[in-house]
N, C-alpha and C positions, 0 to 999 in steps of 0.2 A: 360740724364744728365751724365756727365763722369763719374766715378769715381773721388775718393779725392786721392790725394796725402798719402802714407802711413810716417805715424807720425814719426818722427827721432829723438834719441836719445836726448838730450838737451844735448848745449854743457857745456864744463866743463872745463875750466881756470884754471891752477895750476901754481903757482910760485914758487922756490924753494929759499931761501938764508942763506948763513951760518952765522952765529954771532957766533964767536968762535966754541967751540964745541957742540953748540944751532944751529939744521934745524930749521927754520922758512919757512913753508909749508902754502902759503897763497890760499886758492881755493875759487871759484866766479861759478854760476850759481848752476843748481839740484844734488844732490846727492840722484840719485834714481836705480832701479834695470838696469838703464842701463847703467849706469853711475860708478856705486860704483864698480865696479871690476876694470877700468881706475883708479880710484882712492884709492883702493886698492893695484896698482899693482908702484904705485908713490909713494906711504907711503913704500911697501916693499922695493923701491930701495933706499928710504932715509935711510931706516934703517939698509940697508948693509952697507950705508960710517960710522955706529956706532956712532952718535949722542951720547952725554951724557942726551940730552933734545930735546925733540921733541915738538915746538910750532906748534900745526894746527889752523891756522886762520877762522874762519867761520864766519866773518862778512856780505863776500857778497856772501853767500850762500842762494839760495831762496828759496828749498825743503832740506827736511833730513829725508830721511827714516831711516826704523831701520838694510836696507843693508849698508850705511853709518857706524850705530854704531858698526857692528861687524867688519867692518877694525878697527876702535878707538879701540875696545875692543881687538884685536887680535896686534894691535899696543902697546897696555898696558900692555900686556903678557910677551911681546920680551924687557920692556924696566925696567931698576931699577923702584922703588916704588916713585912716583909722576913726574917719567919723563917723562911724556907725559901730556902737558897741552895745552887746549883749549884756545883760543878767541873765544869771542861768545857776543855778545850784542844785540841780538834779543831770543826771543822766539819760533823761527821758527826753530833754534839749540839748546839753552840750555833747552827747555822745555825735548824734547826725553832725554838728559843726565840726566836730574834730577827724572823724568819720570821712568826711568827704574833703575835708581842706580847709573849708569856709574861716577857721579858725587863726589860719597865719592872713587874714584880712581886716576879720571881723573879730574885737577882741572881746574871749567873754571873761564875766565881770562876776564875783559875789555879791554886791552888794550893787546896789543902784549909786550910793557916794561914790562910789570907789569907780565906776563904770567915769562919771560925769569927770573926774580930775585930770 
C-alpha cells in the first residue's frame, strides 16, 4: 500500500476592506498552528496602515486555536482600549475568547455593523 499523502496546511482566506478609518479583516477556513502565523502576519500589516479599529470577522472560521488568540491578543496590545473587535456568531470562535478572558478586552460583535459603532 503506498504511502498517504502528507497532510497540508488548511487554507485560509483573508479579506481586507477599509470603512473609514475601521480595517474590516474578514478570514474563512482553520486558524490553527499552521495557519495562525499567515494570519498573524495579515493582522501585523493591517496594523501598520494604523486602523483606529480593527473589526476581525470570524464568522466563516471553522477551527480557532489558542495560536489564533495570541495574534487577537497581541492585536489588542498595539491598539487603543476596545479597538479591536470581533465578529463572531458561532461558538467555535466566541467560546475560546470568552473561555480564556479575551473577551472583557476584546469585544465580540454579531454582525460586522454593529462591531464598527
Amino acid at each position: 500500500m503506498p504511502p498517504s499523502p502528507p497532510d497540508l496546511p488548511a487554507e485560509l482566506a483573508v479579506t481586507l476592506d477599509w470603512r473609514g478609518r475601521a480595517a474590516v479583516l474578514s478570514v474563512a477556513g482553520e486558524i490553527d498552528l499552521a495557519t495562525a502565523p499567515e494570519f498573524g502576519e495579515v493582522v501585523e500589516q493591517v496594523l501598520a496602515g494604523g486602523p483606529e479599529k480593527l473589526v476581525v470577522d470570524l464568522r466563516e472560521v471553522t477551527f480557532f486555536c489558542s495560536a489564533g488568540l495570541q495574534v487577537l491578543a497581541a492585536a489588542h496590545r498595539r491598539l487603543a482600549e476596545r479597538a479591536l473587535r470581533v465578529v463572531s456568531d458561532s461558538p467555535v470562535t466566541s467560546r475560546p475568547l470568552k473561555t480564556t478572558g479575551l473577551d472583557t478586552w476584546i469585544g465580540i460583535h454579531p454582525t460586522i455593523d454593529e462591531a464598527l459603532q
